[in-house]
DRENRO-912126 format. One line per 10 residues: number of its first residue (from 1); their letters; for each residue x, y, z of N, C-alpha, C, O. Coordinates in pm, whole numbers. Atoms other than C-alpha are relative to their C-alpha. Layout:
% residues N
NUM> A> X/Y/Z/X/Y/Z/X/Y/Z/X/Y/Z | ...
END
This chain:
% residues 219
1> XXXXXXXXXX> -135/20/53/9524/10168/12430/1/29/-150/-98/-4/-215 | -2/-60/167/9632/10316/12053/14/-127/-49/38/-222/27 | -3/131/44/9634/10042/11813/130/47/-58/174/158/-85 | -166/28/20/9966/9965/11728/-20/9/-202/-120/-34/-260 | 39/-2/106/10021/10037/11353/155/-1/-79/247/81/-88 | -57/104/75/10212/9814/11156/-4/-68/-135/-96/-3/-186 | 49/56/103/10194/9607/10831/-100/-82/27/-210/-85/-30 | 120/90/-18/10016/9358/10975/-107/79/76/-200/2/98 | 136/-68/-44/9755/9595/11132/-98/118/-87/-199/185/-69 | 33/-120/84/9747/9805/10834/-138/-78/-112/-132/-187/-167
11> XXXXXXXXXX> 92/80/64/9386/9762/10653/17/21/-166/72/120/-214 | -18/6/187/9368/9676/10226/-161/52/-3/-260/-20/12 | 177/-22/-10/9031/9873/10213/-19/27/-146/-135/34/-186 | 12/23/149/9108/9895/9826/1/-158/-86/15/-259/-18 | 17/139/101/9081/9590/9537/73/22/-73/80/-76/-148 | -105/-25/72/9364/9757/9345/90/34/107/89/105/207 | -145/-46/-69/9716/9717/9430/40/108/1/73/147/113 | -96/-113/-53/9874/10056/9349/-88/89/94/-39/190/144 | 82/-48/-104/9585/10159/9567/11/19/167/-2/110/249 | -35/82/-117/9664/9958/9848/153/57/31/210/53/140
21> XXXXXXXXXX> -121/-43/41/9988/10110/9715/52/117/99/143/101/181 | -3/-112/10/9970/10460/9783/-60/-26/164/-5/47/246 | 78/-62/-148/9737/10412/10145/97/-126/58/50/-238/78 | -104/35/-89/10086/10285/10318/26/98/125/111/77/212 | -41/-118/-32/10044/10641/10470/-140/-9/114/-252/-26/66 | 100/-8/-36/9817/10650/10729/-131/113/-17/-249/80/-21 | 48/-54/64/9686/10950/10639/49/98/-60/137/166/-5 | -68/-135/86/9747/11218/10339/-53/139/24/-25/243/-35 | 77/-136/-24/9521/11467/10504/79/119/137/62/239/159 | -68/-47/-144/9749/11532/10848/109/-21/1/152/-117/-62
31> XXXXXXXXXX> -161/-31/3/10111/11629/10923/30/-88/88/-59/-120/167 | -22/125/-96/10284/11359/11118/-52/-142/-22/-42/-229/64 | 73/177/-43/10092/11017/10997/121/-62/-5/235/-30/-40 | -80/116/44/10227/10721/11004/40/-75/-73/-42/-164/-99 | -35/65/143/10438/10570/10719/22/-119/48/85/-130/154 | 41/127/-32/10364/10196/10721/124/-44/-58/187/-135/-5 | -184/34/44/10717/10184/10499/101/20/66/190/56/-11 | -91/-118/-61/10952/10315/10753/95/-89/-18/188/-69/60 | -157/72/20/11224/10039/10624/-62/-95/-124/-177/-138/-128 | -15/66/82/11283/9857/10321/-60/-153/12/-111/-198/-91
41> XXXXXXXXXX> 39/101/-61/11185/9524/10506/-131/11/3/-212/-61/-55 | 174/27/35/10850/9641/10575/-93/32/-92/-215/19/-80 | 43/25/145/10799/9706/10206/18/-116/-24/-99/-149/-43 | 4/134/-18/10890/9338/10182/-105/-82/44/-171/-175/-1 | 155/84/-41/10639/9266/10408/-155/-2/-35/-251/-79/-36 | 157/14/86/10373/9432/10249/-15/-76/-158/-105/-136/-216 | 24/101/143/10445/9286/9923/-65/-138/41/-160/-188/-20 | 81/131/0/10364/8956/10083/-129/-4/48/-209/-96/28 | 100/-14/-47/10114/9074/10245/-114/0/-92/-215/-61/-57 | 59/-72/126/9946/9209/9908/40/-76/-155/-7/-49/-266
51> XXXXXXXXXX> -9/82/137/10083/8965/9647/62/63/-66/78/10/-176 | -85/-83/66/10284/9216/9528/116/-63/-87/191/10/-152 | -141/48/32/10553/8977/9410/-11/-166/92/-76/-204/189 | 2/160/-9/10634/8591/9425/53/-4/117/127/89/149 | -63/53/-126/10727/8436/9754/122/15/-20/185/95/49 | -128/9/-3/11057/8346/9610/76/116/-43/184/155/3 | -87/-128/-8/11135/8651/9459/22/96/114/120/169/131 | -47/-66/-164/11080/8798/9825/59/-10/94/83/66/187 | -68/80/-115/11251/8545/9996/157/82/-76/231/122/13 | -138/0/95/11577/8642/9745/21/169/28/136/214/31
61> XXXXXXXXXX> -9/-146/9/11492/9044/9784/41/0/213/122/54/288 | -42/-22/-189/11472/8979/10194/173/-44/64/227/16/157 | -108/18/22/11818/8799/10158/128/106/0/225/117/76 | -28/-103/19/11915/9111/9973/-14/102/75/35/209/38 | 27/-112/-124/11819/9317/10271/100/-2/97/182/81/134 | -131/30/-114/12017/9144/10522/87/31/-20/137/113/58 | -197/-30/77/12371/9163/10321/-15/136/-29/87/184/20 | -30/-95/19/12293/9528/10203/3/76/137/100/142/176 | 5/-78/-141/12173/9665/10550/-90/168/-57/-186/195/-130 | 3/-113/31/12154/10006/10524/12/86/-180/-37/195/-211
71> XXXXXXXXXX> 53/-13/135/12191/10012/10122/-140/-5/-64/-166/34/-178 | 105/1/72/11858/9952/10075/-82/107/31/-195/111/-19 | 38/-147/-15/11785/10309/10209/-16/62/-167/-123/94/-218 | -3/-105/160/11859/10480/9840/-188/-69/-30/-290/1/-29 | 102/61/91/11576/10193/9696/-131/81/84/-216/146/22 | 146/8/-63/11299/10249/10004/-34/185/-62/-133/237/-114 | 61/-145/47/11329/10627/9929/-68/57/-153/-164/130/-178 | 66/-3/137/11298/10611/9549/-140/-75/3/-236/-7/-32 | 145/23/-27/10983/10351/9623/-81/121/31/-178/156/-36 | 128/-66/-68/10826/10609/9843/-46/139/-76/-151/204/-63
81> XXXXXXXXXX> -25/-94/36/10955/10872/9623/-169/-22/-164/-260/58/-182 | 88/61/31/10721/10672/9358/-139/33/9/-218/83/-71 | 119/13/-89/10453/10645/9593/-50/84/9/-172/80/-4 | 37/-213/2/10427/11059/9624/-36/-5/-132/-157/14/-124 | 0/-23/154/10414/11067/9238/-167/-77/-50/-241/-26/-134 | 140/76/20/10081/10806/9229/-70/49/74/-162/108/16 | 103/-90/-40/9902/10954/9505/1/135/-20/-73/192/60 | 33/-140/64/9921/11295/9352/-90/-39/-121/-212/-25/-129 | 144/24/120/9774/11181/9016/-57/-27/41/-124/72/70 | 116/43/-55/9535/10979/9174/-90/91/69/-211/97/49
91> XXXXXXXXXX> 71/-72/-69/9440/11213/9396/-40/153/-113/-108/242/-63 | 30/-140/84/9406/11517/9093/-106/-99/-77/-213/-57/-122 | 126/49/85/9215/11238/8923/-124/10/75/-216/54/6 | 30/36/-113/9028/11184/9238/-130/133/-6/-251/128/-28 | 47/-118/39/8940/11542/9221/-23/100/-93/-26/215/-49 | 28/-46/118/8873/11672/8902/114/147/-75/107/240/-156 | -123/-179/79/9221/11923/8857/84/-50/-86/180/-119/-52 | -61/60/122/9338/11845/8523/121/99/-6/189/90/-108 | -133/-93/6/9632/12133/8607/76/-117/69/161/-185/11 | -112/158/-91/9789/11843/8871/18/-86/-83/119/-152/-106
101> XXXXXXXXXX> -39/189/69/9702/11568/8648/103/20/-108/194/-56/-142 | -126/-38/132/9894/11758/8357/146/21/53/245/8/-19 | -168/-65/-74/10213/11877/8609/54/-175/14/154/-209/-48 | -3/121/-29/10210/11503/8719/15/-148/-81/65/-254/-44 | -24/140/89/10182/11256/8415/86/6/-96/75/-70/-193 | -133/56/60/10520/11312/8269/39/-153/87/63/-265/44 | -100/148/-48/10651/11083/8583/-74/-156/21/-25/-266/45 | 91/99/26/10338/10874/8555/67/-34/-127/153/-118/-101 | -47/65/123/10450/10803/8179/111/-45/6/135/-155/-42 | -129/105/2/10792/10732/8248/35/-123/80/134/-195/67
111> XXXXXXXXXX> 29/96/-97/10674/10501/8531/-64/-177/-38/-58/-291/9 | 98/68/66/10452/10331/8314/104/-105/-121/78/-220/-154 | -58/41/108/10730/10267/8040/75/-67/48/93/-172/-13 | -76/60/-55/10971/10162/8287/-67/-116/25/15/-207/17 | 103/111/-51/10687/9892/8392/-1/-105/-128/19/-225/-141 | 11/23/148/10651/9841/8054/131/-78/-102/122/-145/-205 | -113/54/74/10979/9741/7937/59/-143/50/139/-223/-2 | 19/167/-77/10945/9432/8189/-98/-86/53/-102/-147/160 | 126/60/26/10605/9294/8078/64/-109/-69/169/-97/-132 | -39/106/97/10640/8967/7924/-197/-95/0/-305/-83/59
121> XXXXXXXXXX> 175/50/42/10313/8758/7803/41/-140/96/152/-191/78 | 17/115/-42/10259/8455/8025/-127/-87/-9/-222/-22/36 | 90/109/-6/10002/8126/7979/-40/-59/109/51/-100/181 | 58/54/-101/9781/7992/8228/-133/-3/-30/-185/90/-92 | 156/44/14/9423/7836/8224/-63/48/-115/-171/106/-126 | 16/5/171/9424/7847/7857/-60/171/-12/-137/225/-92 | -40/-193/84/9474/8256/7870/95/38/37/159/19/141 | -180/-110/-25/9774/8494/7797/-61/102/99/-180/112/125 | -10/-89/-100/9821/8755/8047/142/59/-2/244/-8/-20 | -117/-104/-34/10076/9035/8096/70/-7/147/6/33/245
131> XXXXXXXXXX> -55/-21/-94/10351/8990/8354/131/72/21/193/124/-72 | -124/-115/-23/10634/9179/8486/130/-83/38/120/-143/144 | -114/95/-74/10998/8987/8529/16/65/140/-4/177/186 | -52/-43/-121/11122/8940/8851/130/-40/26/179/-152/43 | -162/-18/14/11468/9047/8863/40/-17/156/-7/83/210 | -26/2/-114/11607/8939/9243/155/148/-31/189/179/83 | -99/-53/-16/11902/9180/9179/-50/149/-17/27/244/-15 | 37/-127/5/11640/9470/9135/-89/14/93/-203/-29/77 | 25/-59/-96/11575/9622/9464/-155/55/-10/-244/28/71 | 122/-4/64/11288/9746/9301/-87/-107/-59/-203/-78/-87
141> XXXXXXXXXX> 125/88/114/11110/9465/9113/-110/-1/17/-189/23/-74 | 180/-49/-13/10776/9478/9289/-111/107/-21/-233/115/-37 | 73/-139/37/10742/9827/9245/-100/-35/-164/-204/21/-198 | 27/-5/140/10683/9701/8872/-182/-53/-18/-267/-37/-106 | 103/100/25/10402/9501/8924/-91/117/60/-193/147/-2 | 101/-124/-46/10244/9807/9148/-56/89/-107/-177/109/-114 | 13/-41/137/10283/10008/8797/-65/-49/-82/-117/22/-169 | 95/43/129/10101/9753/8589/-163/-50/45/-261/-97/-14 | 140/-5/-93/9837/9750/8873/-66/152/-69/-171/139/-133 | 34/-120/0/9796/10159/8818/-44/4/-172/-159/43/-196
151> XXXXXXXXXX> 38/55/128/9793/10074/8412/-139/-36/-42/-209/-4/-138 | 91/79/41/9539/9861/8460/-165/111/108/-287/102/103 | 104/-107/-119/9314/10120/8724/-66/53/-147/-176/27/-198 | 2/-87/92/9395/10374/8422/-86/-4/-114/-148/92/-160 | 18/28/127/9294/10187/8126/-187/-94/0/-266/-108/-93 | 83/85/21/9016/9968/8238/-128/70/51/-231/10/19 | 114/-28/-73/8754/10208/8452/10/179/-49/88/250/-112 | 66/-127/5/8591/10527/8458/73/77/103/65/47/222 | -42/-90/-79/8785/10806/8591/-104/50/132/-71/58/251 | 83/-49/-111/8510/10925/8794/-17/-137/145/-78/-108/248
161> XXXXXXXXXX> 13/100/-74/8521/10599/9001/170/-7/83/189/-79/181 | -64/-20/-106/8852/10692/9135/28/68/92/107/160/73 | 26/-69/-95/8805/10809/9438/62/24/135/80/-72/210 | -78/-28/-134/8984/11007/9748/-111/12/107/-222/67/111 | 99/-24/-139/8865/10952/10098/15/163/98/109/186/174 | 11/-50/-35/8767/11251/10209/75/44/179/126/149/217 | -76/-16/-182/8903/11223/10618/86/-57/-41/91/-4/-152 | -146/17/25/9240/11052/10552/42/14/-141/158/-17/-169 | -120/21/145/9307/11094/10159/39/-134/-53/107/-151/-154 | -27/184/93/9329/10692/10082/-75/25/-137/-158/104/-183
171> XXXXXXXXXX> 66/-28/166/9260/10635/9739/-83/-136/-32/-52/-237/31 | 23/76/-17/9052/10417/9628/-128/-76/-156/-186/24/-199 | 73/-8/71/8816/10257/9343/-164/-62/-1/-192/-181/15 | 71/68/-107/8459/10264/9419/-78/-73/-150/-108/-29/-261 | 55/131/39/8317/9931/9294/-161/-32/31/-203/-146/12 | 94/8/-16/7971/10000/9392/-112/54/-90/-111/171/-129 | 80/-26/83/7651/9963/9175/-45/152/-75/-53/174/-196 | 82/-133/-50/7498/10341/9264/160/129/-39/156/242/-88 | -83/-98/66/7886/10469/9217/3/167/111/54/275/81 | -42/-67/-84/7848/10660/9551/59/10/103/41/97/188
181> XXXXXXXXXX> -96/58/-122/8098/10500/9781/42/197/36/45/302/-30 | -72/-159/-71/8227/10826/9984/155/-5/84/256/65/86 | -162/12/-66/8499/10688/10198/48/-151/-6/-24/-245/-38 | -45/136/17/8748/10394/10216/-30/-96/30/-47/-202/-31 | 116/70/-70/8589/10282/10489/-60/48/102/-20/108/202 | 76/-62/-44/8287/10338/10575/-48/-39/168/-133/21/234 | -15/31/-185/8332/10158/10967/117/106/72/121/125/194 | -135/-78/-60/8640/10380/11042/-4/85/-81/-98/152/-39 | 21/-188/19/8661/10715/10828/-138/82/-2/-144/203/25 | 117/-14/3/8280/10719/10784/-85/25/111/-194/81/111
191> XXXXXXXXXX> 46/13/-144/8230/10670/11157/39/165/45/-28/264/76 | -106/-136/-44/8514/10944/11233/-61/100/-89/-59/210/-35 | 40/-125/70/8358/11171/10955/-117/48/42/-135/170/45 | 98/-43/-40/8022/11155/11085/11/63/152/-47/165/187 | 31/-63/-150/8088/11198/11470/63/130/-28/-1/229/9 | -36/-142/21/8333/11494/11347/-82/88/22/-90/160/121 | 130/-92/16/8017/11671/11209/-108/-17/66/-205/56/48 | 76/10/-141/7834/11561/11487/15/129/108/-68/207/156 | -78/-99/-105/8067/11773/11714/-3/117/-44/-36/214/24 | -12/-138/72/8108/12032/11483/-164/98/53/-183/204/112
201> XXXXXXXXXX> 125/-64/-21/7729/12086/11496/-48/-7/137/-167/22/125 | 39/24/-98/7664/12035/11846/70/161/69/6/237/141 | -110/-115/7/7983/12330/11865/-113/105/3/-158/156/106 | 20/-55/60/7796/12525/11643/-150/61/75/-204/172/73 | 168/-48/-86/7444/12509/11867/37/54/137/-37/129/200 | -3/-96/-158/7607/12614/12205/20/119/-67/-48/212/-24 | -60/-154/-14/7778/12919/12038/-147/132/-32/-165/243/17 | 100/-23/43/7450/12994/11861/-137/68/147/-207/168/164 | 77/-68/-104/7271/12977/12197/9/64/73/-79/131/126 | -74/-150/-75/7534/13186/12382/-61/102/-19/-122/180/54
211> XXXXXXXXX> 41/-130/69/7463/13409/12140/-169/71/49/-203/189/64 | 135/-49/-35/7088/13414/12237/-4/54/121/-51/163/154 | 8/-53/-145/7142/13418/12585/15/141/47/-63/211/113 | -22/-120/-19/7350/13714/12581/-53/83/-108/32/170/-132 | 96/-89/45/7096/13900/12349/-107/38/62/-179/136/42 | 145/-7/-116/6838/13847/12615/17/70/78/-76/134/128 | -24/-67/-133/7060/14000/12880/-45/147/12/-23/225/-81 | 56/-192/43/6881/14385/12988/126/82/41/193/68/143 | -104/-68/-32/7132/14644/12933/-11/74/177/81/141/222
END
């Protein structure tokens, strides 16, 4: 039976949110995946899912769902619209094409400023910290906090540590000593990447021995 694929079945195989962000898609490598956003609501749900945003500001945005209905179409598309705009940089960072990353970080910068203009300093366990208001009347507000997630990717690590999974395209940052993580995850794309090239080469030895066979044959 296919596994049913949902928010709640969808895996966080990243430690950064706009990470977690961007692999809503099941995969960026194949035509047809499955978008884990396919309604405004179940952006909602991943926020809670992901901390994306305060309970109550979600309870007040889910509110806002019900009474708009179908208004909250414009917002989910600009989100996802978003969402295209981060996994492209990411993914030019990902891969070393500084032509993408240059076509691409105008709307990264204006993404960033917009994020930026609803930072406020907050106190807790005797340290400041940077937070983002949460406006219930902006359809958007969580997106903001996804933005000061990507900020913080940007500013705090080694480009070379952000990394695209090779079989689906998730993005991801690898956190390992050695700095050679390869895929998101390595039980499920790692599995699927190896039996691939399993098959591939197994392919590759019948045609090979065809080939012998019928070299052997006497004219």
């Amino acid at each position: 039976m296919a596994k049913v694929k949902n928010i709640d079945t969808l895996n966080l195989d990243s430690s950064i949110l706009c990470c977690n962000f961007v692999n809503t898609v099941s995969s960026w490598k194949e035509q047809g995946s499955h978008d884990y956003l396919d309604s405004y609501a179940a952006f909602l749900k991943w926020c809670r899912k992901t901390g994306a945003g305060s309970p109550g500001l979600l309870e007040k945005l889910e509110g806002s769902e019900l009474k708009l209905g179908q208004g909250t179409q414009g917002a989910l598309l600009k989100i996802k619209a978003h969402r295209r705009s981060i996994q492209s940089f990411l993914s030019a960072i990902a891969n070393g094409d500084r032509a993408s990353m240059s076509a691409h970080k105008p709307q990264i910068n204006h993404l960033l400023r917009e994020a930026g203009n609803r930072e406020h300093l907050e106190f807790g366990g005797g340290r400041f910290s940077l937070g983002h208001a949460e406006d219930s009347d902006d359809l958007l507000a969580p997106l903001w906090k996804i933005i000061g997630s990507l900020k913080g990717l940007l500013m705090d690590n080694d480009a070379a540590r952000i990394k695209e999974c090779p079989t689906c395209g998730w993005i991801f940052l690898d956190e390992t000593k050695n700095g050679r993580r390869i895929w998101c995850n390595p039980k499920i794309c790692g599995t699927r990447d190896r039996m691939k090239r399993y098959n591939e080469r197994k392919r590759e030895s019948r045609i090979k021995k065809s080939g012998e066979n019928e070299s052997r044959d006497p004219i």
